[in-house]
C-alpha angles and dihedrals in degrees: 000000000000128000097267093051089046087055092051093053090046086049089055096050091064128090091240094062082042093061094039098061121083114303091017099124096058083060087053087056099044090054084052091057081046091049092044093047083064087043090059098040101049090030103034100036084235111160091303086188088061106022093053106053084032089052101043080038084063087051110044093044084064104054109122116246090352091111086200090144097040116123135231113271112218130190142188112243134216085265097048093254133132100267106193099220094178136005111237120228117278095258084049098050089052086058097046091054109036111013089047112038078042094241093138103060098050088051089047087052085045088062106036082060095058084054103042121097108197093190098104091054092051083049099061109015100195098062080079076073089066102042092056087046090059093060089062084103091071096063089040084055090044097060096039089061087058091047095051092050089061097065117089125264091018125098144162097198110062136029132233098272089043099263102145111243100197141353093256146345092265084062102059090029089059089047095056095032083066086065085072096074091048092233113149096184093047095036087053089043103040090046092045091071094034111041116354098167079073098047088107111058089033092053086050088052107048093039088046096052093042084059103047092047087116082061102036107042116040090069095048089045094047094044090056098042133063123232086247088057094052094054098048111123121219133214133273104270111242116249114265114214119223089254089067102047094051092046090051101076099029082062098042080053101052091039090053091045089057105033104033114009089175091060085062117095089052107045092026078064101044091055100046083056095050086044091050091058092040102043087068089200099091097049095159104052084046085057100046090045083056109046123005096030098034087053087045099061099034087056093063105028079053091060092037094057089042096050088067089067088090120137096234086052097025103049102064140107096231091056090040087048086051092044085048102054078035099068093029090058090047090049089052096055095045086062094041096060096042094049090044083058087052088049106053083040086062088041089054127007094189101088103033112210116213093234081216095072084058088066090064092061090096099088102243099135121234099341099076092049099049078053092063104044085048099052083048097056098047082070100032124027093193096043107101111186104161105108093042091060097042082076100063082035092062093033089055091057096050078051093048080054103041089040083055086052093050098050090033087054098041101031093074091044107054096029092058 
């Protein structure tokens, strides 16, 4: 080989040569998603712990020959066993371990349990209400998967070359319906039995709207509420004795083994989180599910999300139909919530409910609640909502789970 053709092949091993092949621009734009998801993050305050691995795990996932995203090819040897043909990338390998075994999402519940202080919820029951009303997205999202099946030239359950995508259309329905409750942990877990050949756009959806609850939801909450609901003031939470907060989960748990086993794995690990923190007597493992476990995890499963905003996963019309239903269906729960909170004000006017807090019935934890409270404060300084809505916020993500079950338990059943 002489010098010029050296050159060549040394040309063709660059990322510049990369971009500028065909299809190399919609890399360039997905590393501009990727680009404007940190933006948003460092400049806009956004859920910088999602935004930032979601957003470099855009990035990296487009650079051209780097394979940083490729999985792991296994093979079946003479003898029948795995044969590891060729080690995946580092950001594919995360997601071939934790995104789809379903690994991640446990251990994020894990740790969301070890966060999550039920006691605003125990205090007023009826905010759990709110918090089921909020799912009512996932069902909207459901149906509309069935409806969009039915129009020609679009379909969920085969590719372009004929490769089938999913068993039936309930399959796939129930996987994007999930979105709905903006979930990330029970939309990766609930699609990775479904319809795993989606895990990826859906994971992109549900982790993409969870972050961007500051932008989607304060214009729905303020178009369905009056100035003189957002200002409304809510009484002082009860206290909620020790007893109560250690029996809470131990019940949630037994009620979920015997009436919906399916929904298990999620909420069993949500509560053995949420008993770690109130037991008082395993400090430390509270402390590392918390903290050191719960970042872990959140770091890869971050760049593994992100990594699915390729452009060869990401630029389709299947993936922009499922982000679509997604962030109706959010949007839909948002209202749902809010409008549930108008409702039981106009059933009893004793105990007035600040229709904010509704809208922190979709499980997005904490996110949605810190929403609320700010929404309410722009109209009130002296309006703190933020434990009241902390109840709807927890309840919403028991109902993410039990909605999971539900569909986990049914799906297989009606879809063959």
């Amino acid at each position: 080989m002489n010098f010029a053709d050296s050159l060549f092949e040394l040309w063709r091993t660059t990322g510049i040569y990369g971009f500028l092949q065909t299809g190399g621009w919609q890399n360039v734009v997905m590393i501009g998603v990727g680009l404007t998801l940190i933006w948003l993050a460092i400049k806009k305050g956004f859920e910088p712990l999602l935004l930032v691995p979601i957003g470099t795990g855009a990035v990296l996932s487009n650079i051209p020959f780097a394979e940083i995203a490729s999985h792991t090819i296994q093979t079946l040897g003479a003898d029948g066993h795995v044969v590891t043909d060729v080690y995946g990338g580092f950001i594919g390998q995360f997601y071939d371990m934790g995104v789809a075994s379903g690994l991640f999402p446990l251990l994020i519940f894990l740790g969301v349990g070890a966060m999550t202080d039920f006691g605003p919820l125990l205090a007023n029951p009826k905010t759990l209400l709110l918090g089921a009303a909020a799912q009512f997205g996932i069902f909207f999202a459901l149906f509309g998967t069935v409806l969009l099946e039915g129009i020609p030239g679009f379909t969920f359950l085969t590719s372009a070359d004929g490769t089938v995508l999913a068993d039936s259309i309930l399959h796939v329905a129930g996987s994007i319906g999930i979105i709905g409750g903006a979930d990330g942990p029970t939309a990766i877990f609930t699609t990775a039995r479904l319809a795993p050949n989606y895990l990826g756009p859906i994971a992109v959806a549900a982790y993409s709207y969870m972050a961007l609850v500051p932008i989607i939801q304060p214009p729905i909450m303020r178009a369905l509420t009056t100035k003189a609901e957002r200002q409304i003031k809510m009484e002082q939470l009860r206290h909620v004795s020790k007893t109560e907060r250690i029996v809470f989960p131990i019940i949630v748990l037994i009620l979920c083994i015997l009436l919906l086993p399916s929904a298990t794995p999620l909420v069993g690990m949500l509560m053995f989180g949420n008993l770690l923190k109130e037991c008082m007597v395993t400090d430390r493992l509270s402390d590392t599910a918390q903290n050191a476990l719960m970042n872990t995890v959140t770091i890869m499963l971050g760049l593994s999300v992100g990594s699915k905003m390729s452009a060869d996963v990401f630029l389709n019309l299947t993936t922009l139909g499922i982000l679509a239903l997604g962030l109706v269906a959010f949007m839909i729960g948002t209202a749902t919530g809010v409008l549930l909170a108008k409702l039981m004000n106009k059933l009893s006017t004793k105990h007035p409910i600040n229709p904010l807090i509704g809208a922190a019935g979709v499980s997005a934890v904490p996110m949605a609640a810190r929403v609320a409270n700010k929404v309410g404060l722009e109209e009130n300084p002296n309006n703190y909502l933020l434990m009241h809505a902390m109840g709807p916020n927890v309840a919403g993500v028991i109902g993410s789970a039990v909605a999971a079950g539900v569909l986990l338990a049914l799906v297989p059943i009606l879809g063959g």
